[in-house]
N, C-alpha and C positions, 0 to 999 in steps of 0.2 A: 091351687096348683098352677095356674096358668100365670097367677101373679108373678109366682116363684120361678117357674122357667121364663118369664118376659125379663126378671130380676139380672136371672144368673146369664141369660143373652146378654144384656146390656152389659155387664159387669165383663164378659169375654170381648166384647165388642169394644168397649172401652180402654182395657187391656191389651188386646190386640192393637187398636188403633197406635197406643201409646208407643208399642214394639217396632211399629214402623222404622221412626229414624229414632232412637233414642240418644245419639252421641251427637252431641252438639259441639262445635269448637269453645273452652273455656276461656273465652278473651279475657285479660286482664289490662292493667292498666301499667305504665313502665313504670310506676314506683311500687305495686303488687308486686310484678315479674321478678324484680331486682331483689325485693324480699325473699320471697321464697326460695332463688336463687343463693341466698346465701346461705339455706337449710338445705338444701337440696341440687347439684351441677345439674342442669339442662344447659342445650342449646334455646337460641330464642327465635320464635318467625313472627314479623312485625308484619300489616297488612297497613300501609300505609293508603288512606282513602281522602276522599271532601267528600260532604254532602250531595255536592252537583253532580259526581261520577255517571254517570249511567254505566261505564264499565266496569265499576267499583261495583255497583248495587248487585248487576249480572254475574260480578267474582261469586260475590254472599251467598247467590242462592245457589248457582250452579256447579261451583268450587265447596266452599268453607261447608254448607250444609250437605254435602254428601257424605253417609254417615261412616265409607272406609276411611274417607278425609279426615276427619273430625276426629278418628278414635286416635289416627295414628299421631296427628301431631299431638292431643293432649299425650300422650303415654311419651311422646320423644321430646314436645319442645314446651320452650311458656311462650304461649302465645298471643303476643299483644296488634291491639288495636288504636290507631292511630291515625287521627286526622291530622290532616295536613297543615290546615288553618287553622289549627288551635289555638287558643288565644292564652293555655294555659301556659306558666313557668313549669320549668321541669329543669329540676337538677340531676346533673350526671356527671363526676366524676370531677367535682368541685367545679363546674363550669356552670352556669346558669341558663338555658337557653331559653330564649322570648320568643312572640311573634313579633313580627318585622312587614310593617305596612307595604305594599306596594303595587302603587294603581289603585284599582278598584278594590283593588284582593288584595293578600297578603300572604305572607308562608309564617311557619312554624322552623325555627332554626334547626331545631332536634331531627325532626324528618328530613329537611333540605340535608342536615350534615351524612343522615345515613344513606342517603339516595345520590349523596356525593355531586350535589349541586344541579343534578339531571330532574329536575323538576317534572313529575310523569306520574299519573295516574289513571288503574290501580299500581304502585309498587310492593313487591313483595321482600322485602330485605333478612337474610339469615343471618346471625351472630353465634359466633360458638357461646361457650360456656363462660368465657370470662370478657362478654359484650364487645365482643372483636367485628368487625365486619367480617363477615364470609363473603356475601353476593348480595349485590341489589340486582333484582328482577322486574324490569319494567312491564307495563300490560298486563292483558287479564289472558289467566291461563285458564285453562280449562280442568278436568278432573286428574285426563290422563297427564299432563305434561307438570302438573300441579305433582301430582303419585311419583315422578321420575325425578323431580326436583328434588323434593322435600325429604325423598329417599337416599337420596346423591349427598345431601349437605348430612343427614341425622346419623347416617353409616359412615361417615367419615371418609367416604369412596370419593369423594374430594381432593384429598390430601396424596391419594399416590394411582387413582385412576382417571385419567383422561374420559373426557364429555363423552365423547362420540363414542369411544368403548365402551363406556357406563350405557349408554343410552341403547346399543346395538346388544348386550346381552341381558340386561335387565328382562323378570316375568312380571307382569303387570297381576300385581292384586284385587286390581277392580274389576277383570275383566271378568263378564258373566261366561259360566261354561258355555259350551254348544250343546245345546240335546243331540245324541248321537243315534234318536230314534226316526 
């Protein structure tokens, strides 16, 4: 008996635990993205990083794993991940782009072209649906400012609402209630 309730704790505990964050942002890679994009129109959110970030690192766990974050851009965007200094080829749109030595370091043509030459990290760069640039967003944002962005390009409130309007009526979905007790 005692085996069987230690069993069926751990099995809830387990379970539980797992319930915690379960949504994780589905990063894919820009030749996945591009695929599935031709079965399915999404917009796309790229998280442009390097290894050496520390504000990058702090985006990841502060930003991308929070689990309203996570749900909402996999259901609205494809969302890729992209270092900066990659050294990988990646074709886009019969153009090839390389990494490109310079100094110590070097860049990624593909990331430089969507960041529009503002070399900065973390950037967060939105594409509609037929890899258009929307907005590159420099720096690390945070949960809430992350929730007003990503809502502002996936709603298309972009297109015929101005920032500061968007931003002054928007309800924020993260926010925890107030106990009113």
């Amino acid at each position: 008996m005692i085996i069987r309730l230690a069993t069926l704790f751990l099995f809830l505990f387990a379970f539980s635990v797992s319930g915690i964050s379960q949504n994780r942002v589905q990063w894919l890679t820009w030749e996945e993205a591009m695929e599935k994009n031709k079965v399915e129109k999404k917009k796309f959110v790229i998280d442009i990083y390097t290894d050496w970030c520390g504000w990058c690192k702090k985006m990841d766990k502060a930003t991308f794993q929070n689990d309203k974050i996570a749900r909402y851009i996999n259901e609205n965007y494809y969302a890729i991940k992209m270092d900066g200094e990659s050294k990988k080829e990646i074709t886009f749109n019969d153009k090839v782009y390389k990494y490109q030595k310079n100094g110590k370091r070097g860049y990624h043509e593909l990331p430089a072209a969507l960041m529009q030459g503002r070399m900065s990290y973390p950037t967060v760069v939105f594409l509609d649906e037929t890899a258009n640039i929307i907005q590159a967003i420099p720096g690390f944002q945070n949960t809430q400012n992350f929730e007003l962005i990503m809502t502002y390009f996936a709603g298309d409130h972009y297109k015929n609402t101005p920032w500061q309007a968007y931003q002054r009526s928007y309800q924020s979905q993260l926010a925890v209630p107030v106990n009113s007790n």
